[in-house]
C-alpha distance (Angstrom), angle and dihedral (degrees) to the residues before:
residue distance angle dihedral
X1 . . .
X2 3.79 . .
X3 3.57 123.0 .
X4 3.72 124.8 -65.4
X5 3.93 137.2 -158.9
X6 3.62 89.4 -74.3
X7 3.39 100.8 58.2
X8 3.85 91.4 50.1
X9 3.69 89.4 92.4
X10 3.34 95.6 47.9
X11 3.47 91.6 56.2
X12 4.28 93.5 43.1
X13 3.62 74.5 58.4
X14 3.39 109.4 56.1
X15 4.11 84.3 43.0
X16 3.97 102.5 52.0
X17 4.21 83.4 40.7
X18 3.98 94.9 59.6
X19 3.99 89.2 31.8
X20 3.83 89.0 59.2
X21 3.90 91.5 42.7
X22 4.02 96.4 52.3
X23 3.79 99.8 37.5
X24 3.66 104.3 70.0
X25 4.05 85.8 46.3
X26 3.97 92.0 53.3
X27 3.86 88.1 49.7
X28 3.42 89.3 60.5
X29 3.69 101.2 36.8
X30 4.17 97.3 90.3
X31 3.46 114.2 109.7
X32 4.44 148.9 -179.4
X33 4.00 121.8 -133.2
X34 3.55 107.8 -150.5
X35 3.46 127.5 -147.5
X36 3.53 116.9 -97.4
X37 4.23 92.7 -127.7
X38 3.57 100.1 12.7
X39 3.55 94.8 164.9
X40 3.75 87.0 65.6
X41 3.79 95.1 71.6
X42 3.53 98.0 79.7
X43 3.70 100.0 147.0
X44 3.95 95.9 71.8
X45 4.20 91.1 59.8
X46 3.89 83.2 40.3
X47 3.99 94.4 56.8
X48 4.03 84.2 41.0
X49 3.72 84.8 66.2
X50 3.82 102.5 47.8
X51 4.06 98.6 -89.3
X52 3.61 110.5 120.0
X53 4.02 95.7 -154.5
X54 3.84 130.9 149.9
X55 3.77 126.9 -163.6
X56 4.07 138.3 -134.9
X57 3.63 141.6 -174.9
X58 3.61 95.3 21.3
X59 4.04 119.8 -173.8
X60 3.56 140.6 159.1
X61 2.98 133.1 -161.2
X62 4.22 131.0 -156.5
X63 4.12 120.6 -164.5
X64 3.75 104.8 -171.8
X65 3.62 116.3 -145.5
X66 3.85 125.3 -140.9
X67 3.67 94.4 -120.1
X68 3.93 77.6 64.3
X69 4.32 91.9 -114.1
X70 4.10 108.0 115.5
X71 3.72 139.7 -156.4
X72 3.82 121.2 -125.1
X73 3.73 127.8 -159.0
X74 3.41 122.1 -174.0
X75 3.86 120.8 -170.9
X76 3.85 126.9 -176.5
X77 3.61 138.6 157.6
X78 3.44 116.5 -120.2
X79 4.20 112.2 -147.3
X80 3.95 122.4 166.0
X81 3.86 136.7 89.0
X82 3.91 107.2 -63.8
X83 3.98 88.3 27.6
X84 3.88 83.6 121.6
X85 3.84 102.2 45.4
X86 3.95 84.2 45.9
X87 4.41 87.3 54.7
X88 3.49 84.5 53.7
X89 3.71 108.5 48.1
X90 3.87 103.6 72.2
X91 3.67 100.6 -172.9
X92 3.91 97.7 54.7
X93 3.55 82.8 50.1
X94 3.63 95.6 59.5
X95 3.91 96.0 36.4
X96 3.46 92.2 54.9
X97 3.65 90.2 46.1
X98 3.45 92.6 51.5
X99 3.74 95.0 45.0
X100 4.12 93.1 66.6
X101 3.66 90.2 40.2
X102 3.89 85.7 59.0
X103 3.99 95.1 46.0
X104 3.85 88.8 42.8
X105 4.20 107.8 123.0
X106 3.61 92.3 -173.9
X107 3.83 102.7 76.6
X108 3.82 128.8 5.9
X109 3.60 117.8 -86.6
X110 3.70 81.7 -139.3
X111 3.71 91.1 66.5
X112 3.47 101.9 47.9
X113 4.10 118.2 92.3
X114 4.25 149.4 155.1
X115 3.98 86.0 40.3
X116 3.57 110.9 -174.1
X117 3.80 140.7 -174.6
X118 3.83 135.5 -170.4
X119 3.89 143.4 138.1
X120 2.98 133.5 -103.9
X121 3.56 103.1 -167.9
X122 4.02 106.1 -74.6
X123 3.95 87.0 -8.7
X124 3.57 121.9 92.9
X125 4.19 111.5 -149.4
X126 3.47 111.4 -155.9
X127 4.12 110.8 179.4
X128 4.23 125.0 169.2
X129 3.95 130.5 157.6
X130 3.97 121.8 -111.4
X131 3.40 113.8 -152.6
X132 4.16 118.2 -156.8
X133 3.87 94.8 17.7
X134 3.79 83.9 135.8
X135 3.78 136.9 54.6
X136 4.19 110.7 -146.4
X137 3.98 112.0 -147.4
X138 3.59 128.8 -172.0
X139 4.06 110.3 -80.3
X140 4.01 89.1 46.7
X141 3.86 87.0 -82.4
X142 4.04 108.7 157.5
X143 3.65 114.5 -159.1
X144 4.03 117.1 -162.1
X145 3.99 103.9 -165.3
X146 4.15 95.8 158.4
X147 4.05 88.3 116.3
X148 3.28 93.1 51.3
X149 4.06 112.6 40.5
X150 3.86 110.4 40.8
X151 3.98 113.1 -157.3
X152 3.46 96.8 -98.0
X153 3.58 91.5 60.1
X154 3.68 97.8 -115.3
X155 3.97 118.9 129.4
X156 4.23 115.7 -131.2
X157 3.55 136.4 138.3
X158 3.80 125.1 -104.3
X159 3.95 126.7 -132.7
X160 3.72 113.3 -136.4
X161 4.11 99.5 -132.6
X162 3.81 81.6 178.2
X163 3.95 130.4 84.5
X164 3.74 93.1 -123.1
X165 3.68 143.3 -13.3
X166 3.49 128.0 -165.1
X167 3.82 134.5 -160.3
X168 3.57 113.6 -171.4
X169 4.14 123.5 -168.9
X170 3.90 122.1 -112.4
X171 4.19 113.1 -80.9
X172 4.08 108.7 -70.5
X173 3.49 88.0 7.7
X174 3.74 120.1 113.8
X175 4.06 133.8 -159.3
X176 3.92 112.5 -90.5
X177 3.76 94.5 -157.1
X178 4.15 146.6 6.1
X179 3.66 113.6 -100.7
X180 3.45 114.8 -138.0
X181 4.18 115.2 -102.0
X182 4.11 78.6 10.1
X183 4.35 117.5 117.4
X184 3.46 113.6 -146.6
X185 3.77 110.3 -140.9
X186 4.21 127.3 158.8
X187 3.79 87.8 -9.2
X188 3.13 99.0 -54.2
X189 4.24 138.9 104.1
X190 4.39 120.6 -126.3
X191 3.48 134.4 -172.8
X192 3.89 127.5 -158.8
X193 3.85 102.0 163.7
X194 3.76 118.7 12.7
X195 3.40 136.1 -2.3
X196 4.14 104.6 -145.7
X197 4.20 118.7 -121.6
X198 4.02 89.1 -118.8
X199 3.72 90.0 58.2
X200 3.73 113.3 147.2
X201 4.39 129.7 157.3
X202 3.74 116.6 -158.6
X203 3.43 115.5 -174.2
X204 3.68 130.8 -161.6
X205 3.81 126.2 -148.6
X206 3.99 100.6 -158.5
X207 3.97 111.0 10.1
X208 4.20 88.7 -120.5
X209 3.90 118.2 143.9
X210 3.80 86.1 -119.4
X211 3.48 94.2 57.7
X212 3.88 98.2 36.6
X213 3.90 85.8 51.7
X214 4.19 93.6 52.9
X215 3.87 78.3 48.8
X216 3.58 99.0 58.1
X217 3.88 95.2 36.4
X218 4.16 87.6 54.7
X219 3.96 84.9 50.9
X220 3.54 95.6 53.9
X221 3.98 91.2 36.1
X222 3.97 85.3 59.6
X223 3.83 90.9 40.8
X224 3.95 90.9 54.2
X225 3.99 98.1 43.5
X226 4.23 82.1 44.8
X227 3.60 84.3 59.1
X228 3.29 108.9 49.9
X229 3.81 100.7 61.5
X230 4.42 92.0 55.9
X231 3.74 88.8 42.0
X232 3.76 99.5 53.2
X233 3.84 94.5 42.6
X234 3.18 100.8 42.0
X235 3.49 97.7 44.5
X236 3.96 84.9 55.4
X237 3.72 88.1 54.8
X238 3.95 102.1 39.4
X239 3.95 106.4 38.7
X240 4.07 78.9 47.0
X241 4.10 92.8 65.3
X242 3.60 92.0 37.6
X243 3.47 104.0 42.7
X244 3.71 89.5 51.7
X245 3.88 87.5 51.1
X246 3.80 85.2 50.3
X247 3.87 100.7 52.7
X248 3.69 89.3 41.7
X249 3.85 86.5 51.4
X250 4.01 87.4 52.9
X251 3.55 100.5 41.8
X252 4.09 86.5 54.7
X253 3.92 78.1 63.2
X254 3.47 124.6 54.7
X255 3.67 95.2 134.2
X256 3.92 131.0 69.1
X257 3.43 110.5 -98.7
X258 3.79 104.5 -158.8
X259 3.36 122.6 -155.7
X260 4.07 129.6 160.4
X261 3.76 127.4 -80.5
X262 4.21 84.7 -102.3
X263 3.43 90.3 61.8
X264 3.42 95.2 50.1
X265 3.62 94.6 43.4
X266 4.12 81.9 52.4
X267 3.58 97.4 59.5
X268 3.98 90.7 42.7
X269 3.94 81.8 66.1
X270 3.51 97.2 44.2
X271 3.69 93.5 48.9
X272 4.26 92.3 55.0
X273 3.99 87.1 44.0
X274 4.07 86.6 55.4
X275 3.61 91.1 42.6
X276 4.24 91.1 47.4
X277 3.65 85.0 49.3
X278 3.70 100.5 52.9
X279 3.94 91.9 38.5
X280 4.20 94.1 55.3
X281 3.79 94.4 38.8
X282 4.08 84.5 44.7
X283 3.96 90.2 55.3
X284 3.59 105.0 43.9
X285 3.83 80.0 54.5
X286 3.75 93.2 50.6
X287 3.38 93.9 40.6
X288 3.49 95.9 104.0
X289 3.95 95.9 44.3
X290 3.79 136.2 103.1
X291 3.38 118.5 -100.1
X292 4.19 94.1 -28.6
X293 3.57 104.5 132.6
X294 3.57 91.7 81.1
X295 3.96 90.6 78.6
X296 3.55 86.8 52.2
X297 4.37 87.9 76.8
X298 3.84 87.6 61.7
X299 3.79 93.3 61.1
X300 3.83 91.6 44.0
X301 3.59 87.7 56.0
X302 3.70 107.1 41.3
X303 3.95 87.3 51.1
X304 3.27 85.3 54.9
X305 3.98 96.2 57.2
X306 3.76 95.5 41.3
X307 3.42 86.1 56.4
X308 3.75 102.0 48.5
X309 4.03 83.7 45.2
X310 3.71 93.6 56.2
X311 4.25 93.0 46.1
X312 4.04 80.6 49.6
X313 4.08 133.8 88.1
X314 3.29 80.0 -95.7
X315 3.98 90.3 63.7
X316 3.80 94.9 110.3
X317 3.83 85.6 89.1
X318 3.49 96.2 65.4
X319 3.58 101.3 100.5
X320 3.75 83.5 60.8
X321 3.32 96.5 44.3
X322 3.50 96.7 48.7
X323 4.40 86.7 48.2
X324 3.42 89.0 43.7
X325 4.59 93.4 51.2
X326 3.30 89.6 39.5
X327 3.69 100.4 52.4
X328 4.11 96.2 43.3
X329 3.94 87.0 43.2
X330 3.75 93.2 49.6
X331 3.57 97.0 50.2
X332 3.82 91.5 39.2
X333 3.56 87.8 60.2
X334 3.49 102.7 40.6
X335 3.73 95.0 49.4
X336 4.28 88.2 53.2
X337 3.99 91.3 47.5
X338 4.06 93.1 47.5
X339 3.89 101.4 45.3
X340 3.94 97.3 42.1
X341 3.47 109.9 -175.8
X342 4.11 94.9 21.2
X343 3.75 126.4 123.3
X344 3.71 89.3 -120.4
X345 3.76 95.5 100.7
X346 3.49 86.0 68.3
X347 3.92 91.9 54.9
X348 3.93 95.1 40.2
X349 4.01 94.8 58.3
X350 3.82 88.6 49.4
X351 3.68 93.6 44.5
X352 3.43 88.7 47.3
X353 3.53 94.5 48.4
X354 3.90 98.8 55.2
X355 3.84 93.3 42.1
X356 3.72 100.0 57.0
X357 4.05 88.6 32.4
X358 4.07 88.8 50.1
X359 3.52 89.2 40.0
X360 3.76 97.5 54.8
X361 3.52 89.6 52.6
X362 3.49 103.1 49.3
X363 4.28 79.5 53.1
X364 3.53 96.3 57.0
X365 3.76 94.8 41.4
X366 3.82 77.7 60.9
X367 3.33 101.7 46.1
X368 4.11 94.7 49.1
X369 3.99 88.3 47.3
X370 3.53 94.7 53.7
């Protein structure tokens, strides 16, 4: 009924095959959240250097261009003991400048040019050019996605360590849609505390439909090619742990385990409830997405499957079945409630997805064979 010594092989197999699958993903996994204006935190590189200064009433302020480069200024008041022998001493002031610039994740240090720095005052100006910050589509549509893809290609949110930052569309242009955690005020979108990982500004240069609808097919252009990268990896990575739980699962039962139509009826029900659960606590996560409830109809309808499977002649697999749900919905779940605002929902529902769908397959395979 249960496995036996020859099957131990099998299932050393099935365990070394996902282990060498997963590994070389988790060794690559670690990761660095930039700061969303890095090069506004002078005062750390200034204390570095032997000036104890602190900073206030920090903003910054980002005028998009229609070319799709942008100009950021960055003003702060610097406060503290050696705040005046820092004013004063031009070249620390630029080095230090320079230095955050150069550690920033958030846009290429490539890309960034004409920096400047003066005083007014108290106030510390710090202005420099950003080439690319903007993506032009056909129809004049500009599409800003620096907030939302860092240049590494990974996808995480940004804390705004400043009091306010600004990002304000080209002249006569006007902002196509409402960033999330962004205000909208005088045509333009601010941030004060976070600036969400599915940030993206569309702007629009005349309000027409046909320009409104190149707009909102660059959007979902981005959002689809911003997809892609999370749902290939981490499908790699997730349907390898699970599908080695699932094989291991199957090779612990080669025989039919009979049980009575109640039973089977049983583990129908408990199969939908796991599939209801995962679905709600999917969509309150994607809530705040674009476009992601459509991969919410898979889930509805492989539920729906496994469940009909388990009620069937086939219905000696349940206890597998049910192992097998249970484990890819319990880690699908607890990866999206431990890593928040992560990308990793994304790669959990596909994982999930191609486990139990590869799993149920290799099952039935099984069961027709036999």
């Amino acid at each position: 009924m249960w496995a036996t010594e020859d099957s131990s092989g099998s299932r050393r197999h099935s365990l070394g095959f996902g282990l060498f699958l997963v590994l070389p993903f988790l060794a690559g996994c670690s990761y660095t959240v930039p700061n969303v204006c890095e090069p506004c935190e002078i005062e750390h590189s200034a204390q570095d250097r032997g000036y104890n200064v602190s900073q206030a009433n920090t903003t910054a302020v980002i005028d998009v261009r229609a070319d799709g480069s942008a100009r950021w200024t960055i003003r702060t008041n610097l406060d503290g003991p050696d705040a005046d022998a820092l004013r004063t001493n031009a070249s620390v002031v630029e080095e230090v400048t320079n230095e955050r610039i150069r550690n920033w994740g958030l846009v290429p240090s490539e890309n960034i040019h004409n920096v400047s720095t003066a005083f007014e005052n108290e106030t510390l100006v710090v202005q420099y050019e950003v080439r690319d910050m903007a993506d032009r589509y056909p129809g004049d549509g500009l599409v800003l996605d620096t907030f939302h893809r860092q240049s590494d290609g990974t996808q995480f949110g940004y804390e705004v360590d400043v009091d306010r930052i600004v990002l304000r569309p080209p002249d006569g242009w006007v902002l196509a849609n409402r960033p999330p955690n962004g205000r909208v005020e005088d045509g333009a979108v601010a941030w004060t505390e976070s600036v969400d990982r599915r940030t993206y500004v569309a702007f629009d240069p005349d309000r027409s439909r046909a320009s409104r609808i190149a707009v909102n097919g660059a959007t979902g252009w981005e959002v689809a090619t911003w997809l892609a990268r999370p749902v290939l990896v981490g499908t790699f990575a997730s349907a390898s742990v699970m599908v080695t739980v699932g094989l291991l699962l199957v090779e612990q039962s080669r025989g039919h385990l009979p049980f009575p139509p109640s039973k089977r009826a049983l583990a129908s029900a408990g199969i939908i409830a796991l599939g209801a659960a995962f679905i709600l606590i999917s969509a309150s996560t994607l809530a705040a997405g674009v476009g992601s409830f459509g991969v919410l109809v898979v889930p509805v309808l492989l539920f729906a499957v496994l469940a009909i499977v388990a009620d069937s002649e086939a219905g000696y697999h349940w206890p597998v079945l049910v192992a097998m749900v249970g484990t890819s919905g319990l880690v699908s779940i607890t990866v999206v409630v431990t890593t928040g605002d992560s990308p990793f929902w994304v790669t959990t529902i596909w994982g999930f997805l191609a486990t139990t769908v590869g799993t149920l397959v290799y099952l039935l395979v099984r069961h027709v064979q036999h």
